[in-house]
C-alpha positions in Angstrom: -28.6 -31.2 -47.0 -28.5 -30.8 -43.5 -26.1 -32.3 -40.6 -26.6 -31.6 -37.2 -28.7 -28.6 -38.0 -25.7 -27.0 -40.0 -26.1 -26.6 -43.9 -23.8 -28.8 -45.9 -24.2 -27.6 -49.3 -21.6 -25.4 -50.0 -19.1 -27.4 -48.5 -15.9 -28.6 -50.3 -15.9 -32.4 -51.4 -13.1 -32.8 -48.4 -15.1 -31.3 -46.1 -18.0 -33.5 -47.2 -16.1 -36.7 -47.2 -14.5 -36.0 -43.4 -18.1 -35.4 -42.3 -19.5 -38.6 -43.9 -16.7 -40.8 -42.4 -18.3 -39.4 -38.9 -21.9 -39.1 -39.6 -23.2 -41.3 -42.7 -25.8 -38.9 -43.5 -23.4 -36.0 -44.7 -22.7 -38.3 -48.0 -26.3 -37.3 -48.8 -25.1 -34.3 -50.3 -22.2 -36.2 -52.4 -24.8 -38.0 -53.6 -27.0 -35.2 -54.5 -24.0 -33.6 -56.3 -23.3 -36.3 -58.1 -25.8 -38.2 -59.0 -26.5 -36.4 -62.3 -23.3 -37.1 -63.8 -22.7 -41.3 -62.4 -26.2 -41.5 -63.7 -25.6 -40.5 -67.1 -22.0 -42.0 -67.0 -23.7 -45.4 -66.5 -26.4 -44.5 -68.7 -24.1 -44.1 -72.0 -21.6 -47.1 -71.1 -25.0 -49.3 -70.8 -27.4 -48.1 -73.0 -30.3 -49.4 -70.5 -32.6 -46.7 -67.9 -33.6 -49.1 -65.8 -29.6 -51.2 -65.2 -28.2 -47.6 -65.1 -30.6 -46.5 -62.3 -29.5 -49.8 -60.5 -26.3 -49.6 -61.3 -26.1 -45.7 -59.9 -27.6 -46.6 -57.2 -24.7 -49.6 -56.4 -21.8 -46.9 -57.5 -23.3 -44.8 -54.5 -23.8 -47.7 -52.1 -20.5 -49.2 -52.8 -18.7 -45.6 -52.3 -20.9 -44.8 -48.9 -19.8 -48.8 -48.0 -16.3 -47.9 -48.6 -16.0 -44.0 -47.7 -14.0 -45.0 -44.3 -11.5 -46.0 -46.5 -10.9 -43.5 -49.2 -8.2 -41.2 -48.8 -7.5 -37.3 -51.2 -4.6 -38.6 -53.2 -4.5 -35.5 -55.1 -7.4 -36.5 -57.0 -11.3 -35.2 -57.0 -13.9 -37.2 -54.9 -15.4 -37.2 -58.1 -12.5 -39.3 -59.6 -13.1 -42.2 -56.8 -16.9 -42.5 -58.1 -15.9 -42.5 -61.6 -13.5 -45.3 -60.9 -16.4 -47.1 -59.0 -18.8 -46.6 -61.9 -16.2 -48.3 -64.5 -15.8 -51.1 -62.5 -19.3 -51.6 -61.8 -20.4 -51.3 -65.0 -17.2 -53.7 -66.4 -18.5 -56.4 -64.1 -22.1 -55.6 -65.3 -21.1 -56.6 -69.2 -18.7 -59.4 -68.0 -21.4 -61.0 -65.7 -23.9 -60.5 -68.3 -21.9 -60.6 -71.3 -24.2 -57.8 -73.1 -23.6 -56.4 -76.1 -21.7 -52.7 -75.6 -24.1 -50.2 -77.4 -23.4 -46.9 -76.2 -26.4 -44.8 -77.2 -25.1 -41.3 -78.1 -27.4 -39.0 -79.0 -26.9 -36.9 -82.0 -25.7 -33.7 -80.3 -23.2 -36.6 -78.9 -22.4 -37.4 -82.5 -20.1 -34.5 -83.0 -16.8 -35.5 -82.5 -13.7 -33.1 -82.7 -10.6 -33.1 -85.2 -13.0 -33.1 -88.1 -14.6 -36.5 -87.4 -18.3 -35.1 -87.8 -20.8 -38.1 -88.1 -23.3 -36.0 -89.5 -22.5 -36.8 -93.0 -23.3 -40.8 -91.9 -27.2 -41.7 -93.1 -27.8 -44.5 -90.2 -26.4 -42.9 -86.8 -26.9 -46.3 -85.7 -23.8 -47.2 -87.6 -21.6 -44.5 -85.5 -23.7 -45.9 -82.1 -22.3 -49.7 -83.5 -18.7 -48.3 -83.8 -18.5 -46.8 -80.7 -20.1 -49.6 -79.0 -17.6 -51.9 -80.6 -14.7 -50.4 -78.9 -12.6 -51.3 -76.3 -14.0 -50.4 -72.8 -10.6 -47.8 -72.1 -11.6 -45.9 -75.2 -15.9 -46.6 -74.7 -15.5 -44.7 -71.2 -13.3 -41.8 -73.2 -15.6 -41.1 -75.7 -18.4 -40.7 -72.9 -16.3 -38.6 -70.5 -15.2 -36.2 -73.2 -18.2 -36.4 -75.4 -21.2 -37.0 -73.0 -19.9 -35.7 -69.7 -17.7 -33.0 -71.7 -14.6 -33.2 -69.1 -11.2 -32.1 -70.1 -8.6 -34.3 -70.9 -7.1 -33.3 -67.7 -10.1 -34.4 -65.8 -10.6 -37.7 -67.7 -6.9 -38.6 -67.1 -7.5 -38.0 -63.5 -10.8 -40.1 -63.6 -8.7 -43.3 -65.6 -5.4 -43.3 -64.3 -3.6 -41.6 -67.4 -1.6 -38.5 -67.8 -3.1 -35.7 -69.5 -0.9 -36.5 -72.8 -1.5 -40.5 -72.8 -5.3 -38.9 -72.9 -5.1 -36.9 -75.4 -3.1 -39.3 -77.9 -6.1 -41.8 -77.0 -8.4 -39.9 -77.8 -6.4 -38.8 -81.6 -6.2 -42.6 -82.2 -9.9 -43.5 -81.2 -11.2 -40.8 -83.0 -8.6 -41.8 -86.2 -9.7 -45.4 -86.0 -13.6 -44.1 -85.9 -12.7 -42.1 -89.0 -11.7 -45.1 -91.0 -14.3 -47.0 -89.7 -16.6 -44.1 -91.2 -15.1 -43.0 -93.7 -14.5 -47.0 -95.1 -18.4 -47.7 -94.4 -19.4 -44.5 -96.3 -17.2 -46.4 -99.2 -18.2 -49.3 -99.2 -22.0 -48.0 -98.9 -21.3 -45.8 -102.0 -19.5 -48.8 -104.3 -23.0 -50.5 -103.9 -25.0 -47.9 -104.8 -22.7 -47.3 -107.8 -22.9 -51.2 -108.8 -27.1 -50.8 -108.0 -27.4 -48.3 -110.5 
């Protein structure tokens, strides 16, 4: 991206952001940097192509809307669109009360602390489960699973301290495991009283 005839790509977020508040076109490179990831943020919290490629595209309008206000707190730029993307994509489900299916692939289907899914016959079942949880712990599991950020990063990105991220993410992954593992029991006590 170019402003003013200078390059802007390898310019720091800051940088990028002071430019923007001046000249609207500098965000173009935000938006190139970022698109990637809001996309596929949206994209795993909605489970829909086209609403997550209209979606992105009001987490980008609402941030270049609002740009004259944000001010470095401490936190990444990247941190601000996150926040954006949750709430967008919040109001999305409450204005359209959808089902929450988040559609993790099965590379996505690894989970950490011994909570492999690949033991589960239907993935839809681990798709279900994750879709049925809160939205706090929904955006956790895509940050850390689909986006692959640290917890450090994801704490940033909600609001949390590294430690009140990590201990969500033990109990999610414990309540999934329960979920899975009381499935795989019941699923195996009817195949026992089949046979």
């Amino acid at each position: 991206m170019v402003s003013g005839g200078v390059s802007l790509v390898g310019e720091s977020d800051d940088v990028l952001v002071e430019k923007a508040k001046e000249e609207p076109s500098a965000f173009g490179e935000l938006y190139q940097r970022y698109l990637s990831n809001i996309y596929n943020y949206v994209y795993y919290r909605t489970g829909n192509r086209v609403e997550a490629e209209d979606l992105t595209a009001k987490v980008f309008l609402q941030a270049l809307t609002h740009i004259q206000g944000y001010t470095n707190r401490g936190l990444p730029f990247s941190a601000w669109l996150y926040r954006i993307a949750h709430n967008i994509v919040a109001n999305w489900y409450r204005d359209k009360s959808y089902q929450r299916l988040v559609p993790l692939d099965d590379e996505h289907l690894q989970l950490e602390d011994g909570a492999d899914t690949g033991d589960i016959d239907d993935r839809n079942d681990i798709r279900k489960l994750v879709g049925e949880l809160p939205p706090d712990r929904q955006q956790l599991i895509v940050l850390k699973y689909v986006e692959g950020l640290s917890n450090a990063e994801i704490g940033r990105i909600m609001g949390r301290s590294e430690g009140a991220v990590k201990a969500l993410l033990v109990r999610t992954l414990r309540s999934l495991r329960e979920e899975i593992d009381a499935k795989g029991e019941k699923g195996g006590a009817a195949q026992r009283s089949a046979s």
